[in-house]
SEBA-465517 format. One line per 8 residues: their letters; for each residue x, y, z of C-alpha. Coordinates in nm, 3 decimals. Example, Ala and Ser with C-alpha at 12.3 -4.5 7.8 and 13.67 -1.06 7.14 Angstrom:
# SEBA-465517
AS) 1.230:-0.450:0.780; 1.367:-0.106:0.714
END
This chain:
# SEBA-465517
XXXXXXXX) 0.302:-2.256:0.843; 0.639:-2.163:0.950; 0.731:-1.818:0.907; 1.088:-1.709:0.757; 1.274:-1.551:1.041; 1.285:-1.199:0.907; 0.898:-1.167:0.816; 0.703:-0.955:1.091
XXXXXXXX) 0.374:-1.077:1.153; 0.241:-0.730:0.979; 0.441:-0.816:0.690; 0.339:-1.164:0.668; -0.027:-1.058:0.694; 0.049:-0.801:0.397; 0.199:-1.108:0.180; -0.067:-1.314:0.237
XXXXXXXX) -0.340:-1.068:0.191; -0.176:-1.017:-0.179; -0.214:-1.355:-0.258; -0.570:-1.350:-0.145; -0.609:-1.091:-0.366; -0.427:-1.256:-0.643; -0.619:-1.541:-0.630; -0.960:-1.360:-0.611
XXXXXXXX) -0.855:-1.175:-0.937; -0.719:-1.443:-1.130; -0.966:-1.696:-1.070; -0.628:-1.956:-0.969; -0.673:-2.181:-0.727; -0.344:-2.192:-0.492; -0.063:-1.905:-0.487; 0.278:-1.971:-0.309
XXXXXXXX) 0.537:-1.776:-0.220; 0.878:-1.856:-0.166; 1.241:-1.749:-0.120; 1.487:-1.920:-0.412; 1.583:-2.190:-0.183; 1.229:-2.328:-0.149; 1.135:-2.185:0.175; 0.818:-2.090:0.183
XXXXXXXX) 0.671:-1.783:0.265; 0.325:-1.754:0.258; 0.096:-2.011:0.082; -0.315:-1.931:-0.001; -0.609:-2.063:-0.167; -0.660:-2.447:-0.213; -0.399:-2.690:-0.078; -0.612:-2.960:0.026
XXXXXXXX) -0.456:-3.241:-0.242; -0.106:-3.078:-0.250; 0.195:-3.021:-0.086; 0.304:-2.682:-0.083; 0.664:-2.691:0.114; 0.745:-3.009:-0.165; 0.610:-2.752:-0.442; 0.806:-2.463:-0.313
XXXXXXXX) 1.144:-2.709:-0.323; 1.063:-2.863:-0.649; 0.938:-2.495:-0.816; 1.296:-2.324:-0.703; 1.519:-2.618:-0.873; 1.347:-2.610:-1.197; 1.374:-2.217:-1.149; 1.722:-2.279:-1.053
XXXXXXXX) 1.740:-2.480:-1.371; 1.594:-2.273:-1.635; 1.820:-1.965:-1.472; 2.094:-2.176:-1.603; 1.947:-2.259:-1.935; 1.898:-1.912:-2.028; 2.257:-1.799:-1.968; 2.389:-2.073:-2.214
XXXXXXXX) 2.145:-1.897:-2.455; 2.283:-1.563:-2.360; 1.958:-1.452:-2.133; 2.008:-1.327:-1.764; 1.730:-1.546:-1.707; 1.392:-1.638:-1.822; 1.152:-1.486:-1.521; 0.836:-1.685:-1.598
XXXXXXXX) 0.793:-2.072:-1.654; 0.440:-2.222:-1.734; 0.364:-2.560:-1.724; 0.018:-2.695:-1.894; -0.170:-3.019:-1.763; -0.487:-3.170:-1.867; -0.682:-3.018:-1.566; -0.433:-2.796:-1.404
XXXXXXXX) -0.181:-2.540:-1.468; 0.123:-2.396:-1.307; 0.293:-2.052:-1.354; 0.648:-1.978:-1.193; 0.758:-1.646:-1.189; 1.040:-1.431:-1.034; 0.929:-1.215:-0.797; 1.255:-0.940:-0.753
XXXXXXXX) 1.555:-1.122:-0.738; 1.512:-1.329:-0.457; 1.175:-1.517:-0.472; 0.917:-1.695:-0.660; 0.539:-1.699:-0.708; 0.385:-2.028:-0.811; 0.040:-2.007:-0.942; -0.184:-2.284:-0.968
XXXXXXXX) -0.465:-2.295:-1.163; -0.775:-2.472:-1.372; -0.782:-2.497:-1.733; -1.136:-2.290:-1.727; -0.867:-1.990:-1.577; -0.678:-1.813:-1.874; -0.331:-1.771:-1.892; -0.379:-1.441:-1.985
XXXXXXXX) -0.522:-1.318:-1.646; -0.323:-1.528:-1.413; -0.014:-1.357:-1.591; -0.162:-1.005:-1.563; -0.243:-1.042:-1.192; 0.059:-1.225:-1.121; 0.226:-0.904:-1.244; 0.075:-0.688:-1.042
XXXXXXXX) 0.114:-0.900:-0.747; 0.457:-0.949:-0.784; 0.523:-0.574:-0.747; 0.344:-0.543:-0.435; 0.522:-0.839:-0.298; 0.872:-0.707:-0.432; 0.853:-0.372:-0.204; 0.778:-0.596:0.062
XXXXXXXX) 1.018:-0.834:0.036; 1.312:-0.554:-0.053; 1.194:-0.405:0.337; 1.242:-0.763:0.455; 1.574:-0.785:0.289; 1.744:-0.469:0.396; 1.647:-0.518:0.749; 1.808:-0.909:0.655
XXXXXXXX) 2.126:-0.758:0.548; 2.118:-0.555:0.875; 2.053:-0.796:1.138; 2.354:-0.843:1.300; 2.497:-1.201:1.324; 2.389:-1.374:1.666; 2.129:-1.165:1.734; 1.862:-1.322:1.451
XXXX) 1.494:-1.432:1.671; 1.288:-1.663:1.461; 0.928:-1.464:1.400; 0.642:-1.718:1.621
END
C-alpha cells in the first residue's frame, strides 16, 4: 500500500496497529483510513472482495457531500454516516478534521460497539495524525521525500 508522504514508517505502524485493534474490539471486518481527499492511509482486516483505494474515494465524496448537507441545515457537519445492507454494514466517521475512518462490518456486529470503538480509535489516530500534520505544515516546499 502506498504510504502518504508525511507518514514515518513508526507512525504508519502506530495507525495500523489501531486499526488492528479496532477491529479486534469491534468484531468489524475491514477498517480504512484515509485523508479527506480519498488517499488512503492505512487499510486492515478483510479486503479480499473489496477495493479499498475505490472505497476511500467514494467514502470522502459522500463525506464531502453530507458536510454540505448539514450546513444548509445549519450543522458544521454531521461527523458519522452509517449505511445498512442486508449482510454488511458501513460506518464513516470524521476522524479530527482532516480524515476519515470507514468501518466495515457484518450484521451479527452491533452498531453499538463498532461506534464505541470507533470512538476510541479515532482519538488515538487524531494525536497521530495532528503530529503528522504539523510536521506537514512545516516541511518546506521542494524539500518533501515520499516515505518507501
Amino acid at each position: 500500500m502506498p504510504r502518504h508522504r508525511f507518514i514515518t514508517p513508526d507512525e504508519q505502524k502506530q495507525l495500523d496497529s489501531i486499526l488492528r485493534e479496532l477491529l479486534k474490539n469491534s468484531d468489524a471486518k475491514t477498517a480504512i483510513l484515509l485523508d479527506h481527499g480519498g488517499f488512503l492511509m492505512s487499510t486492515q482486516g478483510f479486503t479480499e472482495h473489496i477495493d479499498p483505494q475505490t472505497i476511500a474515494v467514494l467514502a470522502a465524496g459522500a463525506f464531502s457531500t453530507t458536510r454540505e448537507l448539514a450546513k444548509m441545515i445549519g450543522e458544521e457537519e454531521f461527523t458519522v454516516m452509517f449505511h445498512q445492507g442486508r449482510r454488511d454494514h458501513i460506518h464513516l466517521s470524521a476522524v479530527g478534521k482532516d480524515a476519515l475512518l470507514v468501518i466495515i462490518f457484518e450484521n451479527t456486529t452491533t452498531i453499538g460497539m463498532v461506534r464505541l470503538f470507533a470512538r476510541e480509535a479515532a482519538k488515538k489516530l487524531a494525536s497521530i495524525l495532528r503530529i503528522i500534520n504539523q510536521r506537514k505544515s512545516e516541511a518546506p516546499m521542494g524539500n518533501i521525500k515520499l516515505q518507501q
